[in-house]
C-alpha positions as CSV (number, residue, x, y, z in Angstrom):
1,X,1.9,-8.8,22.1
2,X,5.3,-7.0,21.4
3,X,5.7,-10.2,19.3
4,X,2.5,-10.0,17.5
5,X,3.1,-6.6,16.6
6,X,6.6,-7.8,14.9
7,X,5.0,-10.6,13.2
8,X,2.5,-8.5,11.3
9,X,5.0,-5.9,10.5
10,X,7.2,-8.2,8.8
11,X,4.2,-10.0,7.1
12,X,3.8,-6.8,5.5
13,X,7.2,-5.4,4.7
14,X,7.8,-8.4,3.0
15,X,5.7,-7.4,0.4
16,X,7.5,-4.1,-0.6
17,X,8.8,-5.6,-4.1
18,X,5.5,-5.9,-5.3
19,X,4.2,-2.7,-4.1
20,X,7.1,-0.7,-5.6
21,X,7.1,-2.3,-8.4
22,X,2.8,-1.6,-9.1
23,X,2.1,0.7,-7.2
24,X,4.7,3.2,-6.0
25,X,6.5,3.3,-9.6
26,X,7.4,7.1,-9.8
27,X,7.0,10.3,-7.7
28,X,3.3,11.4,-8.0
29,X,0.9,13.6,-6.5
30,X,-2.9,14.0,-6.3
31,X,-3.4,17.6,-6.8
32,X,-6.6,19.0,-5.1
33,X,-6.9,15.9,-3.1
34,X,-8.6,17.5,0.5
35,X,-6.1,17.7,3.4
36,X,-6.0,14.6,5.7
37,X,-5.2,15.0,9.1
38,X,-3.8,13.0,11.8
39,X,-4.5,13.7,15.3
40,X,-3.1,12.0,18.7
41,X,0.8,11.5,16.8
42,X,3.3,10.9,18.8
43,X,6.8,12.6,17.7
44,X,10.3,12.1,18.9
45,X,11.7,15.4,20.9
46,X,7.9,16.3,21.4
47,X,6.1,15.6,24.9
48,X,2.8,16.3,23.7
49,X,0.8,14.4,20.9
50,X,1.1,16.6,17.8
51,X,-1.6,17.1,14.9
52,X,0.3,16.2,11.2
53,X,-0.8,16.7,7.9
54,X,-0.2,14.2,5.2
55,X,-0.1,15.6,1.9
56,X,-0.9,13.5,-0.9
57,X,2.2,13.0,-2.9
58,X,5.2,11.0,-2.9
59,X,8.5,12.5,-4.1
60,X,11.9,11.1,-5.7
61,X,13.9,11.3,-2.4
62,X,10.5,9.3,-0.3
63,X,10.7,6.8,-2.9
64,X,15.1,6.4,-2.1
65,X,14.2,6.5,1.5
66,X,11.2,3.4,0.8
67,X,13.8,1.5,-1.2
68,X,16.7,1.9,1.6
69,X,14.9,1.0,4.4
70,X,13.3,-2.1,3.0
71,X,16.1,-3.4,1.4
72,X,17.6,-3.4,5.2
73,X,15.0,-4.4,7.8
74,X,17.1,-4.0,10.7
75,X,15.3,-2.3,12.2
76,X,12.9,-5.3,12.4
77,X,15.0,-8.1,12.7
78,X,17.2,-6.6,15.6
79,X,14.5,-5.5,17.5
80,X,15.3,-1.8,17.3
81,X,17.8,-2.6,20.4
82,X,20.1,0.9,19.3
83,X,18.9,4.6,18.8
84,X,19.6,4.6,15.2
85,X,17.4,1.2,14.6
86,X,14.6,2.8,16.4
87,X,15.4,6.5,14.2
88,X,14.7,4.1,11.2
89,X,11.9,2.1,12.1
90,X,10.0,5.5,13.0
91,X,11.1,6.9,9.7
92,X,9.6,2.9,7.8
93,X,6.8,3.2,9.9
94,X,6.3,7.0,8.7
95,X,6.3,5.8,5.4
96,X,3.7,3.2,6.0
97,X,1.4,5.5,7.4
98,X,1.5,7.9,4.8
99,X,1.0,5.2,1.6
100,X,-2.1,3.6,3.9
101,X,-3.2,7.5,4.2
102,X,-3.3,7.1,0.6
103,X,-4.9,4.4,-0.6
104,X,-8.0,5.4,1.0
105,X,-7.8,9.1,-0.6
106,X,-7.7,7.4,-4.0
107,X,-10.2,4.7,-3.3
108,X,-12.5,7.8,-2.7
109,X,-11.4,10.0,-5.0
110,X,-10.7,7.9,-8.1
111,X,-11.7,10.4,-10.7
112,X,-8.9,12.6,-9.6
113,X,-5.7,13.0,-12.0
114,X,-2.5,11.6,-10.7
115,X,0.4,13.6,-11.7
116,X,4.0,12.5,-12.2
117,X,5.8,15.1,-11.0
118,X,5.6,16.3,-7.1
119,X,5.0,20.4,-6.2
120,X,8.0,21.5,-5.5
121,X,8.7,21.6,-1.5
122,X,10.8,19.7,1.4
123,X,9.6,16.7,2.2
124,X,10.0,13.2,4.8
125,X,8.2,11.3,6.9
126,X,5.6,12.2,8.8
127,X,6.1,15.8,10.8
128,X,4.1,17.9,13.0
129,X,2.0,20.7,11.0
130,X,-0.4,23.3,12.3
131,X,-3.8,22.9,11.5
132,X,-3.6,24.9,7.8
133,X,0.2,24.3,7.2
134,X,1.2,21.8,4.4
135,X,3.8,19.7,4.9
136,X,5.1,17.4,1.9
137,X,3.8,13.9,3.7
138,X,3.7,11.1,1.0
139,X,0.9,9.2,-0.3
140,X,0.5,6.7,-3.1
141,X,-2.1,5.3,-5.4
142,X,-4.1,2.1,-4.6
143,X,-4.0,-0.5,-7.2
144,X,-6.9,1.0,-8.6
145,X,-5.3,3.8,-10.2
146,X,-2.8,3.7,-13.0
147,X,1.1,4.5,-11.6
148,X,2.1,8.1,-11.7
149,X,2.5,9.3,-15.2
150,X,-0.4,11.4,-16.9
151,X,-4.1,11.8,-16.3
152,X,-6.4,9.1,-14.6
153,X,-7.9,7.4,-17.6
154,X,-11.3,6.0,-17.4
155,X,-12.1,2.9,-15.2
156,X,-10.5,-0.3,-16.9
157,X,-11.7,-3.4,-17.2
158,X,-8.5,-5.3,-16.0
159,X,-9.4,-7.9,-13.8
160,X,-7.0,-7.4,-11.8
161,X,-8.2,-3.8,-10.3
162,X,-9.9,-5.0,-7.9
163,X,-11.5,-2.3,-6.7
164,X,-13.6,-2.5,-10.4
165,X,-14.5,-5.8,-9.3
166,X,-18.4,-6.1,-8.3
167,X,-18.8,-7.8,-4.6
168,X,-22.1,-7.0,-4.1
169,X,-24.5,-8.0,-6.8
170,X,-22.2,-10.3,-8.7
171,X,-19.2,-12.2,-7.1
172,X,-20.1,-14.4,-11.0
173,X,-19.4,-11.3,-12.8
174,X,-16.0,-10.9,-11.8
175,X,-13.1,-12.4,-14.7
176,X,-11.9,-14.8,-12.6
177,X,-10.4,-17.3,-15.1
178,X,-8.5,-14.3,-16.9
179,X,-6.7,-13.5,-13.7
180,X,-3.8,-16.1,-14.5
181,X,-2.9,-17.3,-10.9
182,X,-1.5,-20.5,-12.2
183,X,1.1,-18.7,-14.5
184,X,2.9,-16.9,-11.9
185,X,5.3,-18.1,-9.3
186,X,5.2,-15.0,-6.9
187,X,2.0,-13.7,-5.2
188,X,3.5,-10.9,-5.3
189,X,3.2,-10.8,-8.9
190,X,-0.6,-10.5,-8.4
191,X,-1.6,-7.5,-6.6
192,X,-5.1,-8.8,-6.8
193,X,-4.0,-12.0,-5.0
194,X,-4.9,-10.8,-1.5
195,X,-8.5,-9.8,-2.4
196,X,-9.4,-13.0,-4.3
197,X,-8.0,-15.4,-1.2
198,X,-10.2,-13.2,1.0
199,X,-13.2,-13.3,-1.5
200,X,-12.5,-17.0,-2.0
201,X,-12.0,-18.0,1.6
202,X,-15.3,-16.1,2.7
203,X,-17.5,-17.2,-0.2
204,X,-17.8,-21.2,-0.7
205,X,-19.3,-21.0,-3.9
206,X,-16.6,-19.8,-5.4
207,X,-14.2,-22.3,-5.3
208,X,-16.8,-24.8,-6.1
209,X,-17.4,-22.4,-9.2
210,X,-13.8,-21.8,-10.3
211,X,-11.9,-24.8,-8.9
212,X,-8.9,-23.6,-11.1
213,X,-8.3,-20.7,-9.3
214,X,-8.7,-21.6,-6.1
215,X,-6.3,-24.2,-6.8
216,X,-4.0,-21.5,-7.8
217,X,-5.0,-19.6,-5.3
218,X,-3.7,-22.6,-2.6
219,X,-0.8,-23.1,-4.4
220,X,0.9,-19.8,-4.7
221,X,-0.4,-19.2,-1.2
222,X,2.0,-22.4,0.1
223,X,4.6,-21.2,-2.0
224,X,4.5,-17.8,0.4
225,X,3.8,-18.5,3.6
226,X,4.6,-22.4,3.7
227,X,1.2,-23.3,5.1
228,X,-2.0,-24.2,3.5
């Protein structure tokens, strides 16, 4: 299981390039975003689960930390075996938790503005808070929403925001040819790839629709993972 676990990490820390390079582009914050809370956390020092609250921002130094600890798995690859390889795979996996945290705030609350600068305050990973105390917990923007920098404009038409994309009355509706799978190299220079291999994988007319793509879709997919 341990195993398992480390697989499915690694499956998704290898895709930090792509989400640092759409998604978590510059310090941000959601202002009057409601207060998530996480109950049941364990903490290091503490011998009782602790309640945290995860703020929804992301600040200059989170983003250093992000880019330190991924360029250095480790953590990962050593199997946390010393104390400090453990200290930073609780700080990645702090990280993690908090940027998951957000992508479901914005997915609900995509009309809010996203700022580019973060309140002023301390913050790190994830730490215990009373219920009512704010601490600086980072969170970052789903594809959806445009990178920190100014207001939230309205809802584009970019193909690739896939949370614009209509999966219930009209899989047909969606731009599928204008998504150009087969000019890039990288899936990770899709960040719509995931949702259209799911989409196509669960919906045989598609591929039968837009053959192209699925090609594509197969294609970059090998190049990735080195499987079909």
């Amino acid at each position: 299981m341990l195993q398992a676990i480390k697989r499915k990490l690694t499956d998704y820390q290898i895709q930090w390039k792509a989400r640092r390079a759409h998604i978590l582009k510059a310090p941000f914050y959601i202002p009057d975003a409601p207060e998530h809370k996480e109950n049941g956390v364990y903490m290091i020092g503490k011998k009782d689960l602790q309640e945290i609250v995860v703020d929804l921002c992301f600040k200059e130094k989170d983003l250093e930390q992000y880019d330190t600890l991924n360029s250095n798995i480790c953590f990962l690859k050593d199997q946390s075996k010393t104390k400090a390889n453990c200290q930073q795979l609780y700080e990645w996996l702090g990280l993690k938790m908090r940027f998951l945290v957000a992508l479901d705030a914005i997915a609900q609350y995509q009309s809010r503005p996203i700022n580019p600068v973060a309140p002023a305050g301390g913050a790190g990973a994830a730490t215990p808070s009373t219920p009512g105390d704010k601490n600086d917990d980072a969170d970052k923007q789903s594809d959806d929403e445009p990178a920190a920098g100014g207001g939230a404009p309205p809802r584009r038409q970019d193909p690739h925001h896939f949370l614009d994309w209509d999966v219930t009355d009209s899989l047909y509706s969606i731009p599928w040819n204008k998504m150009g799978f087969a000019n890039v190299q990288d899936s990770a220079d899709q960040y719509c790839f995931w949702p259209a291999c799911i989409l196509v994988f669960y919906v045989p007319d598609l591929p039968k629709k837009f053959p192209d793509v699925d090609g594509a879709l197969h294609k970059l997919w090998r190049q990735t993972y080195n499987l079909h």
